[in-house]
N, C-alpha and C positions, 0 to 999 in steps of 0.2 A: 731554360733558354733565355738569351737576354734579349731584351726589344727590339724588335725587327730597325735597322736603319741601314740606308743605301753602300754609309763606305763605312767599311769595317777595317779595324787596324792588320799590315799581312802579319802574321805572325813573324813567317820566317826571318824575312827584310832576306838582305843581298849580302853578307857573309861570305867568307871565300868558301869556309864549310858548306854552305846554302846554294854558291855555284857550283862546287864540286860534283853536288847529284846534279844539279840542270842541266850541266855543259855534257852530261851523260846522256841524254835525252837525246832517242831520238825519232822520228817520224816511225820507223820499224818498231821499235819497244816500245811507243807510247801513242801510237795513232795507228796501229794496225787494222783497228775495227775499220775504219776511214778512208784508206788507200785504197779497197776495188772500188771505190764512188766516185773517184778522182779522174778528170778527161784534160788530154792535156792545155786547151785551152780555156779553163774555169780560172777565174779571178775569187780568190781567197782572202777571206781576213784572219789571223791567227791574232785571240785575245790574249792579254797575258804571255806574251812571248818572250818576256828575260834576255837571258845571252842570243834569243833566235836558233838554235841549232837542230830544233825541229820545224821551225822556218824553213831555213835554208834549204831541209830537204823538201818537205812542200811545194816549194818552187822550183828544184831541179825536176819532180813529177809533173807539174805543168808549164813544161818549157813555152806555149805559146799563151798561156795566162798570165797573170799578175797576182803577187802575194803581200798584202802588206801587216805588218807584224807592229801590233800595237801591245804598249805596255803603259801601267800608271807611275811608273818611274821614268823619269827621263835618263839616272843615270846608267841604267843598264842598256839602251838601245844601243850607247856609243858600241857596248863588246856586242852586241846584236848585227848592228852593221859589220862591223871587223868580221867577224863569219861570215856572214853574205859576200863579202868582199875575198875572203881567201877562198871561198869556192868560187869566185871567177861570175858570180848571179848577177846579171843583168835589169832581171822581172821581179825584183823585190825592192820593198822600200817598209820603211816605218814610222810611227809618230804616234805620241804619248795622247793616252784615251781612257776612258772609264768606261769599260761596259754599259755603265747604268745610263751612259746617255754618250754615243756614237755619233760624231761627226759626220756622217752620210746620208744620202736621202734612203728614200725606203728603196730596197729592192736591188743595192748597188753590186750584192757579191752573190756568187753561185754556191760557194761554202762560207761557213763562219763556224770557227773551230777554237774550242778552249780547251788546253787541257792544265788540269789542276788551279781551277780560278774560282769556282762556283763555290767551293769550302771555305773559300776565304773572304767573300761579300756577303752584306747586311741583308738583299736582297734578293735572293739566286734565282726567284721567278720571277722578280722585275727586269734582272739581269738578262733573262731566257726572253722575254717577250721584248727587248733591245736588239737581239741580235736576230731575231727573230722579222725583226722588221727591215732592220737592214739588207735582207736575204730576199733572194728575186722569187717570185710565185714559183715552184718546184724545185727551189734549193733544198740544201741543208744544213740545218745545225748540226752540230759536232760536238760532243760532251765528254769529258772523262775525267773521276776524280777518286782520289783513292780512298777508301772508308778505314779510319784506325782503328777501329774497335773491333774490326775484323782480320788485323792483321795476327800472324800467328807465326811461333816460332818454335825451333826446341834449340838447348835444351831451357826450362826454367831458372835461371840465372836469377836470383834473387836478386832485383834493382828495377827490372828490364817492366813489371809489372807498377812498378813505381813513377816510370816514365812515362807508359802509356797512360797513367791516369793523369800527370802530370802535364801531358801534353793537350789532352780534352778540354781539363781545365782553360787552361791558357788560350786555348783557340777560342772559347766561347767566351769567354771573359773579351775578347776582342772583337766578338762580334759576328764571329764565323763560325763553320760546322762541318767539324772534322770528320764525322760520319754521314760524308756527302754522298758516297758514291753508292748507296740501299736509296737513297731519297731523288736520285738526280730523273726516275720515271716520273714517280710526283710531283717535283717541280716545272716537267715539261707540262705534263694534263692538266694543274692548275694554270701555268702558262695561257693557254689554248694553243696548245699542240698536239694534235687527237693521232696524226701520223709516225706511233714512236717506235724505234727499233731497241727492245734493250740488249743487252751483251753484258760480260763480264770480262774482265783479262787480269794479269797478273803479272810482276818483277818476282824474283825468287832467285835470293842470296845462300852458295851454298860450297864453294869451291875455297878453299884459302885464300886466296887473290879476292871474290867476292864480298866474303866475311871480311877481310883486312878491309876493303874498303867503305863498305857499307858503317860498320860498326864505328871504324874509325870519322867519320863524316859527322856521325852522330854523335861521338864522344865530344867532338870540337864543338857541334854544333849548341850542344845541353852546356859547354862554358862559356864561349864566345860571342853568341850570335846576337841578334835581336831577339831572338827569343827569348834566350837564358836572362837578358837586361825586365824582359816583360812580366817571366816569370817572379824575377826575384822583386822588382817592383811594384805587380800587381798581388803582393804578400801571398803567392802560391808556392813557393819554395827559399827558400833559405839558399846562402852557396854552399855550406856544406852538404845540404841535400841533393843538389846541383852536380858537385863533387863525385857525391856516390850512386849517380846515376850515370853518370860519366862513366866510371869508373866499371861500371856493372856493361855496358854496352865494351868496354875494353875484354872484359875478361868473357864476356858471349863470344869477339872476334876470334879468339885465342882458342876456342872448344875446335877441335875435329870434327866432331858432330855436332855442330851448330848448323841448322836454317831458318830463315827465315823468309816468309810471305806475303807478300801487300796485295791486296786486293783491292781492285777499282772496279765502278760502275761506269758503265758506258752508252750513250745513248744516242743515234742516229733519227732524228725529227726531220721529215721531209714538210717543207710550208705547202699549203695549197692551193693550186696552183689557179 
């Protein structure tokens, strides 16, 4: 593992490959555990919120709340707004933040919600007792992160096993931990969050429409991205290696019997009160 530190590099970065799954995202597939908890007048903080598109729907569920959608990129808020804006949302707003240290006094929101953010910080239990503070006496945090080393697929596609370890790498080598979502109970209990609910959920790619897109996403993503610039700089792949992991997620898309599985951890911490 490499030395615990507060900002870790994102892997992914902001790539039109890297929006293509977010802007997919939405409060249903990716915050389900979270939605019975939700009243409509609770004030919301959504960490790491990107394009917003599972923003947006958070706030359409608390019409007489407030949600505000913070991210540590400034450039992405702009297409974050523009969605809050085409659904017509009122009770939303945003502004560029770092987990590890939140602009708010203690106690100011009823939820505080990340999903896919904890894999990607230096410090996920520093991060946990941040938002944790922010959050009023019998709120809640909201957790969910996917674990890669448990994703699973068929069929065996000779690359696809190349990827995964290639992508470990590269995440820890930045300073994050891709096998977040087995670890995200633990980082609450170290936290001091004794109040934890854990859960599990899943995406699952299986249909030809699915597979074309999933695989394809990733195919651009292993050339294009900021990753693929991180990998080949931080001397963990070569481009041809790059290439023919590309190349191997192409030919997974193309199988009939191709699926594939992600598995996230999910954790519901009530503060107390």
């Amino acid at each position: 593992m490499p030395e615990t530190r507060e900002t870790a590099v994102y892997t992914h970065g902001h790539h039109e490959s890297v929006l293509r799954s977010h802007t997919w995202r939405t409060a249903a597939n990716s915050a389900a555990y979270l939605l019975g908890s939700l009243e409509p007048d609770m004030r919301v903080l959504d960490i790491g919120c990107g394009p917003g598109t599972i923003t947006a729907d958070l706030a359409a569920l608390v019409p007489d709340g407030r949600v505000t959608g913070a991210d540590r990129a400034p450039g992405i808020l702009e297409q974050a707004r523009a969605t809050a804006e085409r659904r017509g949302l009122a009770n939303v707003d945003f502004e560029v933040a770092d987990v590890h240290s939140l602009g708010h006094p203690d106690g100011t929101f009823d939820v505080v919600h990340a999903h896919q953010v904890l894999q990607h910080v230096g410090d996920p239990v520093g991060a946990l007792r941040e938002m944790a503070r922010v959050t009023r006496p019998g709120g809640l945090i909201a957790v969910r992160d996917a674990d890669y080393a448990a994703m699973t697929w068929y069929p065996a596609v000779p690359g696809l096993d190349d990827w995964l370890d290639l992508y470990r790498r590269v995440a820890r080598a930045n300073g994050g931990e891709p096998d977040a979502g087995r670890r995200l109970r633990s980082w609450a209990l170290a936290a001091g969050l004794s109040d934890v609910t854990a859960t599990s959920g899943t995406w699952t790619y299986a249909t030809p429409e699915e597979r074309a897109w999933w695989s394809g996403l990733w195919a651009d993503r292993t050339l294009a991205s900021a990753y693929a610039d991180r990998a080949v700089q931080g001397g963990h792949a070569t481009p041809e290696e790059l290439r023919a992991v590309s190349g191997a997620w192409r030919e997974w898309g193309r199988r009939e019997d191709g699926w594939f599985a992600v598995l996230h951890g999910e954790i519901l911490c009530r503060k107390p009160a």
